[in-house]
Structure formats: structure tokens, C-alpha cells
C-alpha positions as CSV (number, residue, x, y, z in Angstrom):
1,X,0.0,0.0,0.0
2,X,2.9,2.6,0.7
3,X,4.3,1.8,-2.6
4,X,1.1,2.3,-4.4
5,X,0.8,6.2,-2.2
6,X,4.4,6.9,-3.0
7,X,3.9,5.8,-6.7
8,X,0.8,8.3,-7.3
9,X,2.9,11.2,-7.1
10,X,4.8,10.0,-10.4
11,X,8.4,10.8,-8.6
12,X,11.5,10.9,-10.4
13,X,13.3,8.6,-7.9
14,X,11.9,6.5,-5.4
15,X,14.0,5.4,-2.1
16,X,13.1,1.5,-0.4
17,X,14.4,1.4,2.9
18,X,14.5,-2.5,3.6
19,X,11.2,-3.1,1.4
20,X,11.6,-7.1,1.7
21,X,12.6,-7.0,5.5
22,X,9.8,-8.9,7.1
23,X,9.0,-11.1,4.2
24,X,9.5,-14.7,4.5
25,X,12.4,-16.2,2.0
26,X,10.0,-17.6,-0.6
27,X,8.0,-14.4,-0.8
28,X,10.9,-12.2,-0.7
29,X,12.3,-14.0,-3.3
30,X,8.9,-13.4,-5.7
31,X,8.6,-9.6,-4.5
32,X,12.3,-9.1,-6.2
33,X,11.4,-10.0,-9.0
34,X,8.0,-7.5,-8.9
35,X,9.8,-4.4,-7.9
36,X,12.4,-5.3,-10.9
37,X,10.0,-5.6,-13.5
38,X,8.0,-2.5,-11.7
39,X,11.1,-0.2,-12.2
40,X,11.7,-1.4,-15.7
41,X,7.8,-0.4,-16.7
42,X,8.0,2.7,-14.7
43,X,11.7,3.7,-15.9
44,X,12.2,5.4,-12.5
45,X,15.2,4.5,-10.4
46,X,14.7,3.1,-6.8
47,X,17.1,3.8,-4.4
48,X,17.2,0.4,-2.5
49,X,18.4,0.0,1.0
50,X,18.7,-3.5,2.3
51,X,21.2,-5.2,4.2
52,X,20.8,-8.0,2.6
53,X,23.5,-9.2,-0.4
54,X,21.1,-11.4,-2.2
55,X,18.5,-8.9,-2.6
56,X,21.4,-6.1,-3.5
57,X,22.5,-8.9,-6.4
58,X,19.9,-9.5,-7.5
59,X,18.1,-6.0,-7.8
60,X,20.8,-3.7,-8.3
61,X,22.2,-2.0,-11.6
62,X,25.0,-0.2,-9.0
63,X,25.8,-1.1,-5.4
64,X,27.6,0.8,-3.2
65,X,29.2,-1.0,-0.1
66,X,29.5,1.7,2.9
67,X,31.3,0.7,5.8
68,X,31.5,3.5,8.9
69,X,29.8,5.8,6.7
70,X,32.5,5.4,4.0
71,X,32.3,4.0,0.6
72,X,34.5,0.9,0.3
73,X,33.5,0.0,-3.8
74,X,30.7,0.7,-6.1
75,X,30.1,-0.8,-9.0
76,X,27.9,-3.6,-10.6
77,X,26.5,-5.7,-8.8
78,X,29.1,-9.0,-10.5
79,X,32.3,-6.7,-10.7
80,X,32.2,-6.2,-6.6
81,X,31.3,-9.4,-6.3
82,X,33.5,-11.0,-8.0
83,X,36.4,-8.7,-7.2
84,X,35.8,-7.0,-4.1
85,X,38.7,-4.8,-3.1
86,X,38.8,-4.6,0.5
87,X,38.5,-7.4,3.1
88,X,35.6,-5.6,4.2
89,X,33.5,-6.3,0.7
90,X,35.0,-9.9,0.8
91,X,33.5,-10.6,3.9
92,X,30.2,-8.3,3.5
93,X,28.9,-9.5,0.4
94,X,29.3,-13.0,1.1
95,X,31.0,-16.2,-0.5
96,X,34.9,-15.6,-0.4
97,X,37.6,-16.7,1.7
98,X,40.0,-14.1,2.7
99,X,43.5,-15.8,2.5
100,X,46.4,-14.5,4.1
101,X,49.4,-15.4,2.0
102,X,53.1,-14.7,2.5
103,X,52.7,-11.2,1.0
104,X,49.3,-10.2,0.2
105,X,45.9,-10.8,1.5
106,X,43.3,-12.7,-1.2
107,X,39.8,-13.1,-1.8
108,X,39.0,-16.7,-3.0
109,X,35.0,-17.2,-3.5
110,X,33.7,-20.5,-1.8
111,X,32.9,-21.9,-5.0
112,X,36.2,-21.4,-6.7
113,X,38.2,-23.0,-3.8
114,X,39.1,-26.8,-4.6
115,X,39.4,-29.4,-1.8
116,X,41.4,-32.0,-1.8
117,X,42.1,-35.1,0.6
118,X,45.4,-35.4,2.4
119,X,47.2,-32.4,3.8
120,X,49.8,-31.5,1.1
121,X,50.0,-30.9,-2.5
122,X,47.7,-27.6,-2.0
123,X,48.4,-23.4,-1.8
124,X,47.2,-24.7,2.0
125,X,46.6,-27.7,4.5
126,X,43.3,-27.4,6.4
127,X,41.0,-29.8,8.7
128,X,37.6,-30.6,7.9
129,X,35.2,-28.8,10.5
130,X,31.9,-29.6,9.3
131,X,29.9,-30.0,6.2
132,X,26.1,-28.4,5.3
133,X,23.9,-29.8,3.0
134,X,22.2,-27.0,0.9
135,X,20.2,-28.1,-1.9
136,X,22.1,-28.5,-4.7
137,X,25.4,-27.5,-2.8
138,X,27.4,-29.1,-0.1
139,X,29.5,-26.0,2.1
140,X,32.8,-27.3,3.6
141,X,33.7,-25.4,7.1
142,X,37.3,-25.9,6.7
143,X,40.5,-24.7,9.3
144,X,43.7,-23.8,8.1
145,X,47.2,-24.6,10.0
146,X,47.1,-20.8,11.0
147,X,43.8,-21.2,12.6
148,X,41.7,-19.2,10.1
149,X,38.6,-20.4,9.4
150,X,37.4,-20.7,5.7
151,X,34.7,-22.5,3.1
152,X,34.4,-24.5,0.1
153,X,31.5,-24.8,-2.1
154,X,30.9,-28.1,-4.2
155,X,27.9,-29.7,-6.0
156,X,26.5,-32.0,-3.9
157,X,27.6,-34.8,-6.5
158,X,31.1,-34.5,-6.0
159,X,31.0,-33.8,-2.7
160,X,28.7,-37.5,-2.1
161,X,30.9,-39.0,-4.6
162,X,33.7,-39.1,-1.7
163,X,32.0,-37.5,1.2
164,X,34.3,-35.3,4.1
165,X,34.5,-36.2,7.5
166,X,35.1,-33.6,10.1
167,X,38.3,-33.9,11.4
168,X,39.7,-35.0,8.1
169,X,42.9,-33.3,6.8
170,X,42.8,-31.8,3.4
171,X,44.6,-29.8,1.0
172,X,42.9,-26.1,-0.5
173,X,43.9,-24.7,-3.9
174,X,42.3,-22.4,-6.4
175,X,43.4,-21.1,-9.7
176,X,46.0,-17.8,-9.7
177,X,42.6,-16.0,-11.8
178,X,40.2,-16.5,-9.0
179,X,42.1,-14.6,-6.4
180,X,41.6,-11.1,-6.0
181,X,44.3,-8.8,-3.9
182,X,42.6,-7.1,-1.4
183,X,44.1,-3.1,-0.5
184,X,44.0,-2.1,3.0
């Protein structure tokens, strides 16, 4: 009903602070999509404020990741996902690993991190913590020798092909492209 009483004055720009908030996941999920198509037949932009990073990738032509009241990166919604600059985005928007290496900190996303068993032969040796089951997905909570905690993301096929165990030791590598340096 707001939206209808905010819509009637024909604005130019219209500002959604946490739209979806008290929506349950199903129906949050269908509202996206409505306010998406609504924007596209209206062609007026919507300011959308959410805290949540599913909503922001999926609705967003632009985010913009604030952090103390500071911009840490804007861009589309794939490039700061898929490159976030700061440890901060890494670990805001969800799905990466932040890696520190010798001489740089990475971000690795979940689903670009391969697991291994044994302890050696990978960038690092980690302990299985615990697996969740998602769907189509299988999460690895994985522990590196320096006590950092990190994920893995594999089909649920390959992960019940040669299931984990917790406690197991394993080996963590990705490919040199998947890893983003992360500034300051």
C-alpha cells in the first residue's frame, strides 16, 4: 500500500528502505522480482536500501558497499562481487575466503576453492570442520594450519561421490585468476 501512495505522485526517484525486510524467503524472493520488473515499466530508479546481499544482487544495476559511513566499492553488482577490493567487501557480500598469503591478502569465492584429501600438494593444509547440505550445494567449514577459518562450495555430486568427514585433513587450492588482492 505505501508503494502504491508513494507511486501516485509520479516521482522521479523513489527510495526503499528494507522493502523485503519482514518477508519470509520464498515471498521475498517473488517480491524481487516484482519491484524489478515494476522499475523497468515505470523507468524510474529506486534507491534500494537492504542489508541484505542477495536482494542487492539481485536488484541492483549499481551497489555501493558503505562501511562507517565510507564507501568501500561501487560498481555492478558481478564486478564487486566478483572482485571485491577490501576485506571488508569480501567478507560483506558474502561467499569468499579471505586468504592471508606470504605477502598479500586474497579473496577466494567459496565456489572457486578446490578441496582435496590429504594435507599437502595444496596453496594450503586445512582440517575438515563440518559440512552443510544445501540443496544443490554441499558448504565445507574448513581450518587452516594458521587457525583461520574458511569454506568450500561443491555440487553436492562430488561432494557424495567421496564424502568429508570432520576432522579429516585436506589440502585447499584455487586457480592464480580466481584470487583477487585485497588493499587495506
Amino acid at each position: 500500500m505505501a508503494l502504491a501512495r508513494a507511486l501516485i505522485t509520479e516521482p522521479q526517484a523513489l527510495l526503499l528502505d528494507e522493502p523485503l525486510s519482514a518477508l519470509d524467503p520464498f515471498l521475498r524472493v517473488r517480491m524481487r522480482f516484482e519491484l524489478k520488473k515494476l522499475q523497468r515499466e515505470l523507468g524510474i530508479s529506486f534507491i534500494h536500501v537492504t542489508h541484505g546481499q542477495d536482494e542487492a544482487l539481485a536488484l541492483a544495476d549499481e551497489i555501493v558497499v558503505m562501511n562507517a559511513a565510507r564507501i568501500e566499492q561501487a560498481g555492478p553488482p558481478r564486478a564487486v562481487f566478483n572482485a571485491p577490493r577490501t576485506e571488508f567487501v569480501a567478507r560483506f557480500m558474502g561467499g569468499h575466503n579471505v586468504i592471508h598469503l606470504e605477502h598479500a591478502r586474497v579473496a577466494v569465492r567459496h565456489d572457486r576453492t578446490r578441496v582435496a584429501r590429504g594435507g599437502e600438494g595444496g596453496a594450503l593444509a586445512a582440517i575438515v570442520t563440518g559440512a552443510e547440505f544445501q540443496g544443490a550445494s554441499v558448504t565445507l567449514a574448513l581450518r587452516t594450519h594458521r587457525d583461520a577459518d574458511i569454506a568450500a562450495t561443491l555440487s553436492d555430486a562430488a561432494f557424495y561421490a567421496d564424502p568429508l568427514q570432520p576432522g579429516e585433513a585436506v589440502s585447499v587450492s584455487w586457480d592464480a585468476g580466481d584470487q583477487h588482492v585485497l588493499s587495506a
